[in-house]
C-alpha positions as CSV (number, residue, x, y, z in Angstrom):
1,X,-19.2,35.5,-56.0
2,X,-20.6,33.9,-53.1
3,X,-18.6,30.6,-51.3
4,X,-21.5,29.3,-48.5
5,X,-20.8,26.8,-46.0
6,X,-23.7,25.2,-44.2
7,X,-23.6,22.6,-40.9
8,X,-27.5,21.4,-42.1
9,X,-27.9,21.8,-45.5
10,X,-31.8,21.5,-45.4
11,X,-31.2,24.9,-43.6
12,X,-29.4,26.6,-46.9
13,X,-32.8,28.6,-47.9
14,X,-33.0,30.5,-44.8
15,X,-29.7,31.3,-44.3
16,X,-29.5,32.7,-47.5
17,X,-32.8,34.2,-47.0
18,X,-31.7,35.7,-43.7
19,X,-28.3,36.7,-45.5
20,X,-29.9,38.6,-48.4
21,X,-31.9,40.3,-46.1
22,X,-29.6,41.1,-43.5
23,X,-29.7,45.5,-43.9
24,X,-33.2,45.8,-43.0
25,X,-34.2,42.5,-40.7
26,X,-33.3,40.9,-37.6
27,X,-32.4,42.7,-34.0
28,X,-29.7,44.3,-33.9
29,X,-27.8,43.2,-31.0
30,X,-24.2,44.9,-31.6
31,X,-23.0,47.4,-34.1
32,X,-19.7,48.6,-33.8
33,X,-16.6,47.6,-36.7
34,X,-18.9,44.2,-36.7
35,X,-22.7,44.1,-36.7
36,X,-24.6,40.9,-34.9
37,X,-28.4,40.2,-35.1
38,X,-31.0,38.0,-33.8
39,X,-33.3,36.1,-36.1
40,X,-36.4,34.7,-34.4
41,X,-37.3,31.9,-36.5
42,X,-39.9,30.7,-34.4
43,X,-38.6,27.0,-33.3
44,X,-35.2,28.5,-32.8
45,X,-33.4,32.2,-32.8
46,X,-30.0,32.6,-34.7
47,X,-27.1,34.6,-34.1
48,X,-25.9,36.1,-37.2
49,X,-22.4,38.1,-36.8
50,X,-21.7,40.5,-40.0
51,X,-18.1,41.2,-40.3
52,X,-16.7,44.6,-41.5
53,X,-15.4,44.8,-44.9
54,X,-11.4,44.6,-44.5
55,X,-9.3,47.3,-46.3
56,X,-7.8,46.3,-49.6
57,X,-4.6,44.6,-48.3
58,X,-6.7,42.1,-46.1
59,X,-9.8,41.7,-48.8
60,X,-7.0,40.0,-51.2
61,X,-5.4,38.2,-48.0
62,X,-8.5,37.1,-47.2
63,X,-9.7,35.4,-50.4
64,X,-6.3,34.4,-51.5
65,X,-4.1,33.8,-49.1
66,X,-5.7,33.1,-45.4
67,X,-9.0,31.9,-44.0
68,X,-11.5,34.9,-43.1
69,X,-13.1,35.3,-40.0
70,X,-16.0,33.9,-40.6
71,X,-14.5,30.6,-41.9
72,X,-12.5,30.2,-38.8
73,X,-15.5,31.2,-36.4
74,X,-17.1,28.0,-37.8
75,X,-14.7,25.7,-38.4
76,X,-13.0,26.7,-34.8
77,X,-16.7,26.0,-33.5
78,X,-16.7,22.6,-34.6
79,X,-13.3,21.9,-33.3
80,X,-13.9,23.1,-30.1
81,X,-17.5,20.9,-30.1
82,X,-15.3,18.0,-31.1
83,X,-13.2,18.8,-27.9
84,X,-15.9,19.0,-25.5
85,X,-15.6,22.5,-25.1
86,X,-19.0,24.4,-25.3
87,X,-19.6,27.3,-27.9
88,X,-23.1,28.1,-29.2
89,X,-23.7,26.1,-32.3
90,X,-22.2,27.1,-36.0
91,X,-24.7,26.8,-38.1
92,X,-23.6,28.2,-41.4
93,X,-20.5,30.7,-42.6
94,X,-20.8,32.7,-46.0
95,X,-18.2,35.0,-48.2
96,X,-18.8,37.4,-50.4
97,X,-15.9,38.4,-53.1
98,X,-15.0,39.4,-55.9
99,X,-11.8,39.0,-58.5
100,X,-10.2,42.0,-56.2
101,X,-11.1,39.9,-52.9
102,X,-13.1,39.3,-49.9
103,X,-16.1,41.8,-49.6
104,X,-18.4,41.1,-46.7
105,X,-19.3,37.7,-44.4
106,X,-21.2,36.3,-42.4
107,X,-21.0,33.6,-39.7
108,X,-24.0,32.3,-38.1
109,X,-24.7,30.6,-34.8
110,X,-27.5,29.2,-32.8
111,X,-28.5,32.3,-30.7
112,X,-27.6,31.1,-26.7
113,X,-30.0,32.6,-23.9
114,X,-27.7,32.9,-20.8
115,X,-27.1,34.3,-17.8
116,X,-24.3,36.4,-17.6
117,X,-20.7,36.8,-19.0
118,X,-17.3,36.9,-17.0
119,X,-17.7,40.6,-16.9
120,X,-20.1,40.3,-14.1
121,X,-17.2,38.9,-11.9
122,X,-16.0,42.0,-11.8
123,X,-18.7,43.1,-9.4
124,X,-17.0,41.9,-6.1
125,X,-20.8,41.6,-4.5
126,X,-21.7,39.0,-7.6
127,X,-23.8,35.9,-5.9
128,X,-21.4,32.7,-5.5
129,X,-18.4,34.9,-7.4
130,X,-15.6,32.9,-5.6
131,X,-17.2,29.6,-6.8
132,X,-18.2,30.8,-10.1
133,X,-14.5,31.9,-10.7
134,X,-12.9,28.7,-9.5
135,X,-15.3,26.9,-12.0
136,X,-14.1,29.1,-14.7
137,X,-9.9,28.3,-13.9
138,X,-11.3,24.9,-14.8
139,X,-12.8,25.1,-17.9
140,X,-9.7,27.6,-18.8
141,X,-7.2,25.0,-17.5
142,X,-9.8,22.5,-19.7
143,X,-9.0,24.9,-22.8
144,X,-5.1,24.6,-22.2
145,X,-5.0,21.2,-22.0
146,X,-7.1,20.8,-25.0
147,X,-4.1,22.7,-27.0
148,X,-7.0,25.9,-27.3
149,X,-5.1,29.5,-27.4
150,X,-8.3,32.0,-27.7
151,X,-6.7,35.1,-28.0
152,X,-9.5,36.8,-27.3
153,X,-10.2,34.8,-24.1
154,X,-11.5,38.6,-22.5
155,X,-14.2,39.4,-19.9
156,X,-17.3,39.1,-22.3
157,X,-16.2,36.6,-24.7
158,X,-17.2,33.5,-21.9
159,X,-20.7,33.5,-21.3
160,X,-22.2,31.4,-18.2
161,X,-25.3,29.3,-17.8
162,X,-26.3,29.0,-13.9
163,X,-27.5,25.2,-13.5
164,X,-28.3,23.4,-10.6
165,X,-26.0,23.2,-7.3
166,X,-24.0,25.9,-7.8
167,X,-22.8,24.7,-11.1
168,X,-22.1,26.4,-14.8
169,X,-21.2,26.2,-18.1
170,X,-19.3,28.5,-20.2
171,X,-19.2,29.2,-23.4
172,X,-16.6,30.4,-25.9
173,X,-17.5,33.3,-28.5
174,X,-16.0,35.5,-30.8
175,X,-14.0,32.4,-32.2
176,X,-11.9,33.8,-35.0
177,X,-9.3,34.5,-33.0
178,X,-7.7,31.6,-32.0
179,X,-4.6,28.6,-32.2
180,X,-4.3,25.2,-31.7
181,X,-0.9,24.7,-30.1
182,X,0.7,23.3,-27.1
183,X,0.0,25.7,-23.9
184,X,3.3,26.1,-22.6
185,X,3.3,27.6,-19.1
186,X,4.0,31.0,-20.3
187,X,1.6,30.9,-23.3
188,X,-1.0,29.8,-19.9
189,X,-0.6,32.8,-18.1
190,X,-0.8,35.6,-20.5
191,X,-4.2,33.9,-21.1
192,X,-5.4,35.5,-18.4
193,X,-4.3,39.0,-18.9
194,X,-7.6,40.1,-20.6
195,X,-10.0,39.1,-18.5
196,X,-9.5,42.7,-16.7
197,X,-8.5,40.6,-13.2
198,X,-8.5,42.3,-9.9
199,X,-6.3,41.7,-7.0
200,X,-8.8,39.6,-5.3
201,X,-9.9,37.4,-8.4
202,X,-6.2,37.0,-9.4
203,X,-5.6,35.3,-5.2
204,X,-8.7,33.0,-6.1
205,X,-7.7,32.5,-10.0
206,X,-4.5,32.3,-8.7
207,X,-4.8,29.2,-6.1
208,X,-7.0,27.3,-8.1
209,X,-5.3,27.1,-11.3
210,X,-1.7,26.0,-9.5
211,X,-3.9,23.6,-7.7
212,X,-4.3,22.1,-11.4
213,X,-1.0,22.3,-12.0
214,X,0.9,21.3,-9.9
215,X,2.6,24.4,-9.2
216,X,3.3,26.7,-6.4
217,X,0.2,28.8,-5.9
218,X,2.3,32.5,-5.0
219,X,4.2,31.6,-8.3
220,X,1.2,31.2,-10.1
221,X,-0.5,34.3,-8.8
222,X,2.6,36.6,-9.2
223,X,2.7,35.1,-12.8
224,X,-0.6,35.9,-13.9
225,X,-0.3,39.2,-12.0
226,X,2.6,40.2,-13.9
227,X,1.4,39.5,-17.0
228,X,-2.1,41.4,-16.3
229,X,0.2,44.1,-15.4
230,X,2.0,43.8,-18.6
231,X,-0.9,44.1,-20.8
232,X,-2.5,47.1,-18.6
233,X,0.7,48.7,-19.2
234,X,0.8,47.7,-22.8
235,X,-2.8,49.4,-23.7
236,X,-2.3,52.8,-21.5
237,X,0.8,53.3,-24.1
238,X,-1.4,52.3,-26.9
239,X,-4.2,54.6,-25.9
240,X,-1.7,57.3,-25.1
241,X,-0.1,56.4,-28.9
242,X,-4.1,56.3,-30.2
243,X,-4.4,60.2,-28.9
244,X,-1.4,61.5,-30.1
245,X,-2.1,60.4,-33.7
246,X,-5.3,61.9,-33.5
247,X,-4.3,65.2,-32.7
């Protein structure tokens, strides 16, 4: 039982096409629980994301009783496009089931060539980093006052497109993730505590975003520090849990 969802429907036959054929075409860009590939279609490349089967609990949950991830990839794409906020464009989102539940799907996007993804930032050395990050506390102060929560806000899920002056745009991915809610200023900072911040970018981070604010800027910083603290504490416990179970 297929349930397809397509932005264009004139482009229904080749996303099925491309669907039906997903094993043994396409580049494979990532595999790892989720498998994404590039489709050259000549006048235009797709991104094609292939979502792991979910275990029996979430394959029912998923066709009965919540959205799956590939629904909500699209339909948050369009909401965030209605926003103002870029994200590569949804083209199509597909589910596969059966009486038992969800099986496989498949959410498909207009394949975005840029230039590099927050990640780089890291690199203290990165040309124009300082400007590039102040840029980015806008568009993330941008999301929050837009009511976006992306929980997955995380060093490679913005990607960046250099333009002319010393300006950028950034891009949301991995979409499924997310809430529409009021950004309280507590709900703010932890949005920056996986973005894998260090001391210097949380100062610049810091400054700008209690600029936007209208807040004090060493509250700010100690606020988002503390939180990044928080969730690097959080994950060494998980990853000391994670090794435990596996012996």
């Amino acid at each position: 039982m297929m349930n397809i969802k397509v932005a264009n429907s004139d482009k229904k036959d080749k996303v099925l096409e491309i669907v039906n054929s997903f094993g043994h075409t396409g580049e494979t860009f990532w595999k790892k629980r989720n498998t994404i590939k590039i489709f050259d279609l000549g006048d235009e490349k797709w991104n094609v994301k292939s979502f792991q089967v979910p275990h029996l609990i979430n394959r029912f949950a998923y066709k009965y009783v919540r959205k799956s991830k590939a629904r909500r990839s699209f339909e948050h794409a369009e909401i965030l496009l209605d926003k103002g906020i870029k994200t590569p464009k949804p083209i199509a989102y597909i589910e596969n089931s059966t009486l038992v539940g969800l099986t496989n799907s498949f959410y498909i996007s207009e394949n975005l060539t840029y230039d590099f993804d927050f990640g780089a930032l890291l690199n203290a050395d990165f040309p124009d980093r300082e400007n590039i990050l102040k840029q980015f506390t806008e568009f993330t102060y941008q999301l929050h006052e837009n009511d976006i929560h992306h929980f997955d806000h995380s060093k490679g899920n913005t990607l960046m497109c250099r333009n002319s002056d010393h300006q950028y745009d950034f891009y949301l991915i991995d979409l499924n993730r997310m809430k529409f809610e009021e950004m309280t200023y507590e709900k703010r900072m932890d949005n920056f505590n996986r973005l894998s911040l260090t001391d210097d970018m949380i100062e610049i981070v810091g400054k700008k975003y209690a600029s936007l604010i209208g807040q004090d800027a060493q509250k700010v910083i100690a606020d988002i520090k503390k939180s990044c603290d928080k969730f690097d504490e959080f994950k060494l416990r998980k990853g000391r849990w994670k090794k435990r179970v596996g012996k």
